[in-house]
C-alpha positions in Angstrom: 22.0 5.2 5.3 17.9 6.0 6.1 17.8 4.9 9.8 14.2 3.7 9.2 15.0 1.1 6.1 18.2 -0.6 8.1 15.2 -3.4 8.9 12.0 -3.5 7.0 8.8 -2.5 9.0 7.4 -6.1 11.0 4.3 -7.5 9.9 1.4 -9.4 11.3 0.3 -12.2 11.7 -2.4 -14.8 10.1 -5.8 -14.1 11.0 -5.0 -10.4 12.8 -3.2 -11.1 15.3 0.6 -10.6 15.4 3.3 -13.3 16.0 5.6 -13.6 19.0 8.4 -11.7 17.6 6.2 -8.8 15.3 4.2 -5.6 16.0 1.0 -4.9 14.8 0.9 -2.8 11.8 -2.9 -2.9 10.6 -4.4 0.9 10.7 -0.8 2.6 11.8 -0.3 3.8 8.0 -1.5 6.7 6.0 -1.4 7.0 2.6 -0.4 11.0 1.5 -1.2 11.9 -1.9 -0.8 14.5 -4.3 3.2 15.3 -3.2 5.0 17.5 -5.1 7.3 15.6 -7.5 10.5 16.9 -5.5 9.9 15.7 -1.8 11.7 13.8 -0.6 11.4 10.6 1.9 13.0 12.4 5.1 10.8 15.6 4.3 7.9 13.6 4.2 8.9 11.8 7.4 9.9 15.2 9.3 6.5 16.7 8.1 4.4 14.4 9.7 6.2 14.0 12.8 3.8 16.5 14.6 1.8 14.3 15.3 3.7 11.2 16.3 6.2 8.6 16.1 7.1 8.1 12.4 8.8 4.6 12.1 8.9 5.2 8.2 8.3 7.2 5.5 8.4 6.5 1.9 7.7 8.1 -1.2 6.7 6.0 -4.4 8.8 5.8 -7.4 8.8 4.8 -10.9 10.9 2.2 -12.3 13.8 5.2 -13.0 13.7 6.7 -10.1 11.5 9.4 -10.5 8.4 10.1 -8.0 5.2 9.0 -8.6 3.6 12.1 -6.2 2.6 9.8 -3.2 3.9 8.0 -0.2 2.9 6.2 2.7 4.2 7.1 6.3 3.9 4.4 9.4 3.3 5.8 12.7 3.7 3.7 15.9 -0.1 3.2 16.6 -3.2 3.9 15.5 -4.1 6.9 17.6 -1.2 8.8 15.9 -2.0 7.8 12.4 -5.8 9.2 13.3 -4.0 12.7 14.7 -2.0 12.7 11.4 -5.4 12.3 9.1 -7.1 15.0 11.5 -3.8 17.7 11.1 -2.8 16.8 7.5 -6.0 15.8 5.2 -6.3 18.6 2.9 -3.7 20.5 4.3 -0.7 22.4 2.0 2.8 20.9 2.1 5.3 22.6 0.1 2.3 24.7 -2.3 0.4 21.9 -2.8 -2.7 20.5 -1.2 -2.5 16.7 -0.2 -4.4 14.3 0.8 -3.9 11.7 3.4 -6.5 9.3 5.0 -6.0 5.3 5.9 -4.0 3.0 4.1 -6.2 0.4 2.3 -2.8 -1.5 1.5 -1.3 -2.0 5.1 
C-alpha cells in the first residue's frame, strides 16, 4: 500500500483561503518532466526528498498503465517546492535531464 495515497492530498478552499479542516496546497507542487519511462512513483518521491517533505509523488500514466514521462511531487510548503526547482531544474535523474518548475495545475 503507498503510504502517501491512503488519503488523497487536502485541498483549498473558495476564494484562496483554506477551510477549517484542509491545508493549503496552492504553490507546494512541482511539475518534473522529461522522466525516463521506467521511474517509478517511490523513486521519484525519494529523489526529491533532498530538499523537503514530500507528501506525494506521482507519475502520469496512460490509460494502460504505461508512463507518460512526467509527474508531479507535493512538498509540505512552498519554501521547499522553491528549494526543489532551485536543486532539480535541469538537473540529470537516472541519464536524463528533467525539468521541474511550478505547477500551473495545483
Amino acid at each position: 500500500v503507498r503510504e502517501d495515497r491512503e488519503a488523497a492530498p487536502p485541498t483549498a478552499g473558495s476564494g484562496g483561503r483554506a477551510r477549517a479542516g484542509t491545508v493549503q496546497t496552492s504553490g507546494c507542487q512541482v511539475y518534473v518532466g522529461n522522466l525516463p519511462y521506467t521511474t517509478s512513483w517511490k523513486e521519484l518521491k525519494d529523489h526529491f526528498k533532498v530538499a523537503g517533505n514530500v507528501t506525494h509523488a506521482d507519475v502520469a500514466q496512460d490509460g494502460g498503465g504505461k508512463s507518460r514521462g512526467f509527474g508531479t511531487v507535493l512538498f509540505g510548503s512552498t519554501r521547499e517546492a522553491a528549494k526543489a526547482i532551485q536543486i532539480f531544474n535541469e538537473s540529470e535523474f537516472h541519464g536524463r535531464t528533467i525539468e521541474v518548475r511550478p505547477d500551473q495545475y495545483s
